[in-house]
MMTF fields as JSON, N, C-alpha, C and O atoms, coordinates in Angstrom:
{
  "mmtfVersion": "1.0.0",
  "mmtfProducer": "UNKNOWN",
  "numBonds": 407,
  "numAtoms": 408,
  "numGroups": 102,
  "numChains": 1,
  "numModels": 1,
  "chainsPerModel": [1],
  "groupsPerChain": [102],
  "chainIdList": ["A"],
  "bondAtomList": [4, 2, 8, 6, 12, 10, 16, 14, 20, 18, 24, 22, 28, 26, 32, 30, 36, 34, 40, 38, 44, 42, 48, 46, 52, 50, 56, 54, 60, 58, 64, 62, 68, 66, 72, 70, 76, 74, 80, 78, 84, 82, 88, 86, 92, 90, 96, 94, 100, 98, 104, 102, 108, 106, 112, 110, 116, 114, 120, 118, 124, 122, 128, 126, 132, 130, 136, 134, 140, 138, 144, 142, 148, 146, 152, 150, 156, 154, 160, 158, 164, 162, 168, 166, 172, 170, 176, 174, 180, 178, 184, 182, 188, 186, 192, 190, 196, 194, 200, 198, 204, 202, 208, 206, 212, 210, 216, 214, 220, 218, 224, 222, 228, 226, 232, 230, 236, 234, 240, 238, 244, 242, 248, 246, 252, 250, 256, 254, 260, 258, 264, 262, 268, 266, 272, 270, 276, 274, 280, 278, 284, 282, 288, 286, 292, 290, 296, 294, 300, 298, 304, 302, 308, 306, 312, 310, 316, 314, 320, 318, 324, 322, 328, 326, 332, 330, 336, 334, 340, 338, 344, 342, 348, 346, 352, 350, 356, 354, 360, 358, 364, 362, 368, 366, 372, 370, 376, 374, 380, 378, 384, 382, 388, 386, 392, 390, 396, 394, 400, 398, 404, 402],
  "bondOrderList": [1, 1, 1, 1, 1, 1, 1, 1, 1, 1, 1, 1, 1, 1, 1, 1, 1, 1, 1, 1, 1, 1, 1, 1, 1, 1, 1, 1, 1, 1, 1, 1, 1, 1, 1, 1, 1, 1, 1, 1, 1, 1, 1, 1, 1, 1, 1, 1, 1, 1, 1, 1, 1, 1, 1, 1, 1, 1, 1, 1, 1, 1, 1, 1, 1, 1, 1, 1, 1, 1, 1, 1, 1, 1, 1, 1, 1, 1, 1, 1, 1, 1, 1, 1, 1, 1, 1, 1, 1, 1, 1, 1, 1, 1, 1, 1, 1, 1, 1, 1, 1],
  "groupList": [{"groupName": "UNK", "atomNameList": ["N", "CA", "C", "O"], "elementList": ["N", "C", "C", "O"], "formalChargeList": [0, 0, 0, 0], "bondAtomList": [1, 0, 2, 1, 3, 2], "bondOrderList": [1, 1, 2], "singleLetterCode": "X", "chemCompType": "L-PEPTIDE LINKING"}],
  "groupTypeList": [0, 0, 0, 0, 0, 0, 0, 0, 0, 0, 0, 0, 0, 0, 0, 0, 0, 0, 0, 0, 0, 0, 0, 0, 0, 0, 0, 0, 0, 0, 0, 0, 0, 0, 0, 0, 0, 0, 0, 0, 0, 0, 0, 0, 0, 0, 0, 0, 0, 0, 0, 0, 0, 0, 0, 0, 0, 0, 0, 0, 0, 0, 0, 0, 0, 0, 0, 0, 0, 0, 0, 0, 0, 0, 0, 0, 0, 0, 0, 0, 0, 0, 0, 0, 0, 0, 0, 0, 0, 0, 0, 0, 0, 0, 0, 0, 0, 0, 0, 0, 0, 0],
  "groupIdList": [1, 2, 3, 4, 5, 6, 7, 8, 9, 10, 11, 12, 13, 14, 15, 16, 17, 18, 19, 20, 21, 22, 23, 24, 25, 26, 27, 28, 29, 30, 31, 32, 33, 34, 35, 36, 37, 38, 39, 40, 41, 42, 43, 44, 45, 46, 47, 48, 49, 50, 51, 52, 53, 54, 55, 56, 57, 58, 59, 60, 61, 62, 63, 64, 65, 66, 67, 68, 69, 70, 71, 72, 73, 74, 75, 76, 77, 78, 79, 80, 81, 82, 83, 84, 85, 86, 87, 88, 89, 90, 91, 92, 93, 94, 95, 96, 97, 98, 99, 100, 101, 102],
  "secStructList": [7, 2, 2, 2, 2, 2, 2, 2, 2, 6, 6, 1, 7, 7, 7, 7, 7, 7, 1, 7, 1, 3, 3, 6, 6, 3, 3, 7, 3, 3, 3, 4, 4, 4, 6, 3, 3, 3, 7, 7, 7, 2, 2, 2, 2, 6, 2, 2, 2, 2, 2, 2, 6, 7, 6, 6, 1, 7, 7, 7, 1, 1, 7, 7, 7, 6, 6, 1, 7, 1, 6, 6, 1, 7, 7, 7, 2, 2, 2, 2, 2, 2, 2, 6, 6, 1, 7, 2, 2, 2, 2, 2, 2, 2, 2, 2, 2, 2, 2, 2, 2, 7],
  "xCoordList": [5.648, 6.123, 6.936, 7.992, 6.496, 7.13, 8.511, 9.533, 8.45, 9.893, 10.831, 11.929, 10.581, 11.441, 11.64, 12.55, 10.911, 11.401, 12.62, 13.668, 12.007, 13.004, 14.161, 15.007, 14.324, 15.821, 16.682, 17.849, 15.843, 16.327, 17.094, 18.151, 16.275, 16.88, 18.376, 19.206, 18.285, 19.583, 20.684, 21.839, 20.523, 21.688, 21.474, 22.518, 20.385, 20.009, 18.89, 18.004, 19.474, 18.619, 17.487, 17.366, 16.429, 14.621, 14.01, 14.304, 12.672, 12.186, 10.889, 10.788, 10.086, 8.761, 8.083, 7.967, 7.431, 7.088, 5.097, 4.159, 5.346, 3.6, 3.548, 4.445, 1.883, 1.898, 2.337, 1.991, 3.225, 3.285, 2.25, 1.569, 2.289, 1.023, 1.718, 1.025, 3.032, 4.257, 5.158, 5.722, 5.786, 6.768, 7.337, 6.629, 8.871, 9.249, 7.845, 7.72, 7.168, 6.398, 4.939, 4.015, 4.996, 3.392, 2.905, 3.327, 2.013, 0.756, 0.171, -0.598, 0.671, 0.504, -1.08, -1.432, -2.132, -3.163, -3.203, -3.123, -3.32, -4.036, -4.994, -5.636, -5.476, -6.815, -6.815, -7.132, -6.506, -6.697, -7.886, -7.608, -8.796, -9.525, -9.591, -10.087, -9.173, -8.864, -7.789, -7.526, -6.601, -5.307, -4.714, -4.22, -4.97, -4.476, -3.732, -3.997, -2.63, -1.678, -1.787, -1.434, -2.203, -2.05, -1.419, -1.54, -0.682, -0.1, -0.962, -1.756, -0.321, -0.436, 0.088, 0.501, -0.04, 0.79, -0.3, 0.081, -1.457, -2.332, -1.917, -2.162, -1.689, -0.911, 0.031, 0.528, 0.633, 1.77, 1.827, 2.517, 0.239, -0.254, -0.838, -0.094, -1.377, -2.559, -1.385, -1.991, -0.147, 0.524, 0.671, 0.292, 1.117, 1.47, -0.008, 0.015, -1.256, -2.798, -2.902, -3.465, -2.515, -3.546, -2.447, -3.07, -1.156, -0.158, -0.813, -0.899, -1.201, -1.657, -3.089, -3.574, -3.684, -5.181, -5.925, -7.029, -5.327, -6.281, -6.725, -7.424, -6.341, -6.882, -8.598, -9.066, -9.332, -10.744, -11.151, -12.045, -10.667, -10.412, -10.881, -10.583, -11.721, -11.806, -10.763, -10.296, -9.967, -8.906, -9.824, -10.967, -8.709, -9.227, -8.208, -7.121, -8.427, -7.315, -6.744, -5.531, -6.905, -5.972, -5.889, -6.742, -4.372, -4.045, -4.356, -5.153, -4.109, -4.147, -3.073, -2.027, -3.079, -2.303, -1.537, -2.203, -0.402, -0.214, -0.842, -1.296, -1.021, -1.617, -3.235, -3.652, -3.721, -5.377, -5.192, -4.585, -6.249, -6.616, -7.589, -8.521, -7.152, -8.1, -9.13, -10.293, -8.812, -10.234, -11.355, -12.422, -10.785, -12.276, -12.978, -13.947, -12.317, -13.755, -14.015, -14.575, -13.697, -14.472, -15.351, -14.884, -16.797, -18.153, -17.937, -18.409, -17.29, -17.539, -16.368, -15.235, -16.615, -15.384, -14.487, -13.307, -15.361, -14.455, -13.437, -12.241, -13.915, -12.688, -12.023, -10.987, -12.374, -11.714, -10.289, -9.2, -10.353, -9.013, -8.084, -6.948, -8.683, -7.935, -7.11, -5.927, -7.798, -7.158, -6.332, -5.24, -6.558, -5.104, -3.928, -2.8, -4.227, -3.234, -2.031, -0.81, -2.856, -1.567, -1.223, -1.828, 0.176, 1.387, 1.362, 2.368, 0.489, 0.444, 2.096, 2.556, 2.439, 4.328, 4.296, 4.014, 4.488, 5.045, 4.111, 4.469, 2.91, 1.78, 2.543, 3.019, 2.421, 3.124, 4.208, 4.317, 5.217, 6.179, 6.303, 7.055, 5.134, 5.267, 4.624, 5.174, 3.506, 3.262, 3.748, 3.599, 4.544, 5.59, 6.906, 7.459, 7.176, 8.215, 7.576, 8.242, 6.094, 5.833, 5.538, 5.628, 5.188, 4.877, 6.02, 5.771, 7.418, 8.974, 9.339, 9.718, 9.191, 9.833, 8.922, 9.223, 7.545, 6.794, 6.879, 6.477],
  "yCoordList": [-15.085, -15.212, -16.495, -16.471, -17.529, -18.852, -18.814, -19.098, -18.438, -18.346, -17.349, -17.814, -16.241, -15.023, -16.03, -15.78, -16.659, -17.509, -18.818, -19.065, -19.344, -20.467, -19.696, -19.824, -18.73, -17.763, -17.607, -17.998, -16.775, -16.998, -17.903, -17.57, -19.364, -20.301, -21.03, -21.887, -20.594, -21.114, -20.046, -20.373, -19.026, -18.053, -18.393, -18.497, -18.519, -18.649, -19.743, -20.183, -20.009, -20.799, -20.252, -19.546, -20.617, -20.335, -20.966, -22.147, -20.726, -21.424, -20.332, -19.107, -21.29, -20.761, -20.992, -22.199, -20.091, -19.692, -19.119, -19.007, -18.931, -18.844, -17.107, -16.265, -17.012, -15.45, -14.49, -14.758, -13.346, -12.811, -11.739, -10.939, -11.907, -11.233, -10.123, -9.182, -10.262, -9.522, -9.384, -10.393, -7.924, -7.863, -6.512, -5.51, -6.569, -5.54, -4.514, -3.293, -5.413, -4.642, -4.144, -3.593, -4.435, -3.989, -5.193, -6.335, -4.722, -5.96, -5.946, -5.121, -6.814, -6.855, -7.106, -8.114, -6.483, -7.135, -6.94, -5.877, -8.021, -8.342, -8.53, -9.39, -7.055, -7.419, -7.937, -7.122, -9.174, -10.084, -9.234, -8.796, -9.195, -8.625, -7.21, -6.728, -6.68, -4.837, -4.572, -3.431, -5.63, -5.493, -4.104, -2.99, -4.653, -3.754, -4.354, -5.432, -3.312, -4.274, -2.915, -1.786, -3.138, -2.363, -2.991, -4.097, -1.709, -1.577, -0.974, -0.062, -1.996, -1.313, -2.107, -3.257, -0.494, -1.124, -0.726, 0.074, -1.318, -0.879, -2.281, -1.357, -3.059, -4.117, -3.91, -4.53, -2.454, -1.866, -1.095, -0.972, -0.288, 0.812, 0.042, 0.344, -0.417, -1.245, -1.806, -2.091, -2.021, -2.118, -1.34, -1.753, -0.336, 0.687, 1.338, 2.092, 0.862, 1.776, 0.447, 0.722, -0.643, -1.494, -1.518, -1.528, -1.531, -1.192, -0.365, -0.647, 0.958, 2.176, 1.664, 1.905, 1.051, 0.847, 1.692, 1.938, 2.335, 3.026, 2.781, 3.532, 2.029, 1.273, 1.487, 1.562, 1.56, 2.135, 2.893, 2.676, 3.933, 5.497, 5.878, 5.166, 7.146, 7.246, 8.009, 8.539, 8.421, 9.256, 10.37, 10.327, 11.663, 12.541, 13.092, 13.169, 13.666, 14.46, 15.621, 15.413, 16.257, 17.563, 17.136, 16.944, 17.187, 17.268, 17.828, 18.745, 17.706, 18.172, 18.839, 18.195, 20.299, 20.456, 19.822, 19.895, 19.275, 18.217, 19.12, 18.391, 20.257, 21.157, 20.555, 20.378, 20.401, 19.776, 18.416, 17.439, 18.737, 17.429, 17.247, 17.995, 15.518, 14.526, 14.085, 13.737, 14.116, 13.332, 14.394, 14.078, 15.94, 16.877, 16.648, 17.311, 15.589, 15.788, 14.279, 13.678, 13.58, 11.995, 12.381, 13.085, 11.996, 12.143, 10.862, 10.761, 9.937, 8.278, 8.237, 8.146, 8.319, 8.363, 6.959, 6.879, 5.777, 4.689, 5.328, 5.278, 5.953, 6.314, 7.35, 7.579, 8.322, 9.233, 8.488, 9.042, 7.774, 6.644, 5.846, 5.476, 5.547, 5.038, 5.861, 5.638, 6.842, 8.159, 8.866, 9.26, 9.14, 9.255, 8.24, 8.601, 7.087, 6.037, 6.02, 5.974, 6.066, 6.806, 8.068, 9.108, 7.722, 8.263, 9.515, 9.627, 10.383, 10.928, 11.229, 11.062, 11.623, 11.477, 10.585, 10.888, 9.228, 8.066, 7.732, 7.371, 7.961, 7.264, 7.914, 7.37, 9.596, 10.177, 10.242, 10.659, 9.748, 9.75, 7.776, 7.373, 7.116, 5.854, 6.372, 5.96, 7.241, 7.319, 8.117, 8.08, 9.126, 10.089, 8.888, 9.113, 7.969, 7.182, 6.209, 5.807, 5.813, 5.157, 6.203, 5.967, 7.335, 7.916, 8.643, 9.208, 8.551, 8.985, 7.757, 8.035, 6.335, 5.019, 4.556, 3.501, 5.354, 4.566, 5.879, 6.25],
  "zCoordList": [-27.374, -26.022, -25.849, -25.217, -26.359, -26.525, -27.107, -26.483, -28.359, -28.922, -28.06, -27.757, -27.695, -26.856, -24.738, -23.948, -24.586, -23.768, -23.91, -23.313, -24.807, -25.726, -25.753, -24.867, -26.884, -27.415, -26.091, -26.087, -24.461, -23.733, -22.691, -22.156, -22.422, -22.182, -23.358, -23.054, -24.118, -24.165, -23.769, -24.041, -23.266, -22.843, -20.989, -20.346, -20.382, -19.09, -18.999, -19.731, -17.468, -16.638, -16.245, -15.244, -17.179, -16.794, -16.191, -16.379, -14.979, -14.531, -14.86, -14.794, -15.195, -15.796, -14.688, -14.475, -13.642, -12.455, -12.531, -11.742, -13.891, -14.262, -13.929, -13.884, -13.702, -13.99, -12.224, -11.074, -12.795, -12.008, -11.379, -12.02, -9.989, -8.928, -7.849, -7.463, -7.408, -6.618, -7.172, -7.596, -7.461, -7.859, -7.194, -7.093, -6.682, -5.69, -4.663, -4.567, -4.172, -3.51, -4.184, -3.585, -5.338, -6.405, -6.364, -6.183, -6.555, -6.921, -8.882, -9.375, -9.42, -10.621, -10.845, -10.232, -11.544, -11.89, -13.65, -14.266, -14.088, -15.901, -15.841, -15.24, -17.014, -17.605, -19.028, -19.895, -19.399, -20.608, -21.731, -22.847, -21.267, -22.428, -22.693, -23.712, -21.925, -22.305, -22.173, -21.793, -22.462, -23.15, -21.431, -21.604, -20.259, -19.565, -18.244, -17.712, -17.789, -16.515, -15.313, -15.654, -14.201, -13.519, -11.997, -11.472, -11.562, -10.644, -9.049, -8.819, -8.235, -6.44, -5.985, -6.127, -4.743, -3.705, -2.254, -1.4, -2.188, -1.421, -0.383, 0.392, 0.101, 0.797, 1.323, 2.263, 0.457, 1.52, 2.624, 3.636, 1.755, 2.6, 3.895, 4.829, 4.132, 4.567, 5.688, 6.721, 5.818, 7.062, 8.071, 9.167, 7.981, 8.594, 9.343, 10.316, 8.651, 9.063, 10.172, 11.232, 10.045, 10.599, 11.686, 12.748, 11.943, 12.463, 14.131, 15.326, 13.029, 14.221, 14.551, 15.656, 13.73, 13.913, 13.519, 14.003, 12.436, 12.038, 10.271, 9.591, 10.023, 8.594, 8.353, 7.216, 9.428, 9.444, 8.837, 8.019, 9.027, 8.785, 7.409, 6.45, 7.243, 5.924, 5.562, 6.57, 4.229, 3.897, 3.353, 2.898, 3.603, 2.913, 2.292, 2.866, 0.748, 0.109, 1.115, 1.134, 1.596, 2.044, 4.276, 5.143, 4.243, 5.216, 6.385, 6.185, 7.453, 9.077, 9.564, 9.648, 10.003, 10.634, 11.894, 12.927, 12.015, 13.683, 14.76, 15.642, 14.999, 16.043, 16.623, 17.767, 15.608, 15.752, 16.273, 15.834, 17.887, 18.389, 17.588, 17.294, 17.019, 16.175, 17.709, 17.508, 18.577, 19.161, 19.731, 20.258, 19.466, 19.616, 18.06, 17.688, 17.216, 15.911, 16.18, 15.263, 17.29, 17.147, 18.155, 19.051, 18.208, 19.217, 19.989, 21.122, 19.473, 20.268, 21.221, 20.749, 22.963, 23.736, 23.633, 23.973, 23.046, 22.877, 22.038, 22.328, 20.958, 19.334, 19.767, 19.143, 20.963, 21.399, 22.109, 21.956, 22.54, 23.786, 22.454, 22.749, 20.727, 20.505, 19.71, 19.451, 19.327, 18.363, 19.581, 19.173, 20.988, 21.615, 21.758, 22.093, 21.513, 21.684, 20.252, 20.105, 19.675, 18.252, 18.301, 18.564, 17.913, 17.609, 16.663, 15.962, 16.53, 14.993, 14.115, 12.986, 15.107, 14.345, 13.726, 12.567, 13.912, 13.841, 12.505, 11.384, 12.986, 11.739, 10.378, 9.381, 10.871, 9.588, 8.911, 7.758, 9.748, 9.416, 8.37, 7.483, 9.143, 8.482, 7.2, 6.179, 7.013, 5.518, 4.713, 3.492, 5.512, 4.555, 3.94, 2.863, 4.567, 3.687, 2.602, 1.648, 2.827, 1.813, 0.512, -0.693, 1.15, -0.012, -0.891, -1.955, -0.261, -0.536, -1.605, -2.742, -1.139, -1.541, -2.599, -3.156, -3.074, -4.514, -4.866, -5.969]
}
C-alpha cells in the first residue's frame, strides 16, 4: 500500500486523509480480521423516515396497496393523528427514488 501510494504521488498531489468512512453517500465499514468491506446507505434511508416521522415503524417485505387506510390497523388514536399527517405519496415517492438512485 505504501509503495502504490508513493508511485502515485509523484504523478499527483496526495493528501493522506486516513481511513475512509463516507464515500458518495455509503458508509464504508472494515472488517480487518475477516478480510471484509461492507457497504450502506442506511443514513440515507433514515432521512426521509425521520423526515415523515415515521423512522419508528417496523418494515415489512411486501407492500401496501395506496387504497388501505394505514390508521384502521393502528389501535393507538395518538398514532392514528400521526399516520394521517403523512403524506403517503410523498413518503413513497421519497423511497421510490432512493431505491431508483442505489
Amino acid at each position: 500500500m505504501t509503495s502504490t501510494v508513493q508511485e502515485l504521488q509523484q504523478h499527483f498531489k496526495l493528501y493522506d486523509l486516513g481511513p475512509t468512512f463516507f464515500l458518495l453517500t455509503a458508509q464504508i465499514k472494515q472488517d480487518l480480521i475477516v478480510y471484509s468491506i461492507s457497504l450502506s446507505q442506511s443514513h440515507y434511508i433514515n432521512k426521509p423516515l425521520k423526515y415523515f416521522g415515521i423512522e419508528d415503524y417496523i418494515p415489512v417485505k411486501t407492500s401496501l396497496s395506496p387504497e388501505i387506510d394505514l390508521s384502521s390497523l393502528v389501535p393507538m388514536p395518538f398514532e392514528q393523528s400521526k399516520i394521517k399527517s403523512v403524506s403517503y405519496l410523498s413518503a413513497m415517492d421519497s423511497l421510490q427514488y432512493l431505491k431508483t438512485i442505489t
